[in-house]
Each structure stands twice: as structure tokens, then as C-alpha cells.
C-alpha positions as CSV (number, residue, x, y, z in Angstrom):
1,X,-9.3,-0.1,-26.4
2,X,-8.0,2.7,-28.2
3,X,-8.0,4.7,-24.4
4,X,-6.3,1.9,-22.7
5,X,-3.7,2.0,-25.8
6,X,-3.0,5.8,-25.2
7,X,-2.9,5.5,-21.5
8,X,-0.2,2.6,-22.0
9,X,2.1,4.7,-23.9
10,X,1.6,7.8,-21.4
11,X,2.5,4.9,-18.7
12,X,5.4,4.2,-20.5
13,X,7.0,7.8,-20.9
14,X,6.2,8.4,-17.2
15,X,8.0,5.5,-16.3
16,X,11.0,6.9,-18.5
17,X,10.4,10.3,-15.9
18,X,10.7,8.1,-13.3
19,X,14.4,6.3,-14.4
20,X,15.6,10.1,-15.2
21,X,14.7,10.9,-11.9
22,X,16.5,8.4,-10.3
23,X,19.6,9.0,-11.9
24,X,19.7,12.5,-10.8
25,X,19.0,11.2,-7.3
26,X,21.9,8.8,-7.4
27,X,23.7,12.6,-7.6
28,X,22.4,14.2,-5.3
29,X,23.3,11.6,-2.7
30,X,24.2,13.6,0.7
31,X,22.4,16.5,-0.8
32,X,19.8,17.0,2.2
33,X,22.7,18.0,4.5
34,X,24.4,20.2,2.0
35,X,23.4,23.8,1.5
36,X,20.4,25.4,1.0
37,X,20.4,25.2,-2.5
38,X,21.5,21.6,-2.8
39,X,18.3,20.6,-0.4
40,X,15.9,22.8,-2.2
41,X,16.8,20.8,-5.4
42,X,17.0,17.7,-4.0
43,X,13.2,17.8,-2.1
44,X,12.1,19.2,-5.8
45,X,13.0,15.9,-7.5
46,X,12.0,13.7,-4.1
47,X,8.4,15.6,-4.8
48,X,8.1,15.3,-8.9
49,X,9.2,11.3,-8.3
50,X,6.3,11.3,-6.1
51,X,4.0,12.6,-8.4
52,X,5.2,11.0,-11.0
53,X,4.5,7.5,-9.2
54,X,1.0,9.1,-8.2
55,X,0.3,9.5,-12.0
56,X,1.4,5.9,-12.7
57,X,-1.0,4.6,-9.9
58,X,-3.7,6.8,-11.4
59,X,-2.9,5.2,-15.2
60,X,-3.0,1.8,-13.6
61,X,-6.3,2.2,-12.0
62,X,-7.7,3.8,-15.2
63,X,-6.6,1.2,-17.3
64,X,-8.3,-1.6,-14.6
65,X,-11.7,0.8,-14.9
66,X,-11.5,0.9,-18.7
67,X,-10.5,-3.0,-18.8
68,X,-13.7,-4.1,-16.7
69,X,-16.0,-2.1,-18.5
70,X,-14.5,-3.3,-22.0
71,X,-15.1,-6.8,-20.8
72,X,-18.7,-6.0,-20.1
């Protein structure tokens, strides 16, 4: 329980990530036709979102093996 606990609150401050990281791609709208620098920095964020949201997924199915095998 106590695992499933801690991987609830790491959950929760990557899904803060995720809302920080939309923001600063509401920005950066237009951004992969602008210069090099502005699509350099916007495929940087595109690809920490995605891992981000990998790492959720990964926490979700965590919790799920934890949760089965705490149920016995």
C-alpha cells in the first residue's frame, strides 16, 4: 500500500509536468515553421510531454500490478 501511495503522489507531480508543458505549447504555436531555434525548442517539449505521458502509463500499470497482488 505504502508503494501504491508513493507512486500516486509521483503520478500526481507528473501530471503537474504535463499541464506546465502544455502551457508552454500553447506558446509555441507556429513554432515548427519558425526558425531553427524555435523548432528545436518546440520538438524538445513535443518529446519530454511524450515521456512524461510514457511515465504516467508506466505509474498506471505499476499501480494495477501492485493492486492485484495486494488483493491476493
Amino acid at each position: 500500500q505504502a508503494q501504491i501511495t508513493r507512486l500516486g503522489k509521483v503520478k500526481t507531480a507528473q501530471q503537474g509536468v504535463i499541464v506546465t508543458l502544455d502551457e508552454q505549447l500553447g506558446f509555441m504555436v507556429g513554432w515548427e515553421s519558425g526558425n531553427a531555434a524555435q523548432q528545436a525548442k518546440k520538438a524538445e517539449t513535443e518529446a519530454q510531454k511524450v515521456a512524461v505521458t510514457t511515465d504516467i502509463a508506466a505509474i498506471d500499470a505499476e499501480v494495477a500490478r501492485l493492486t492485484v497482488i495486494a488483493a491476493g
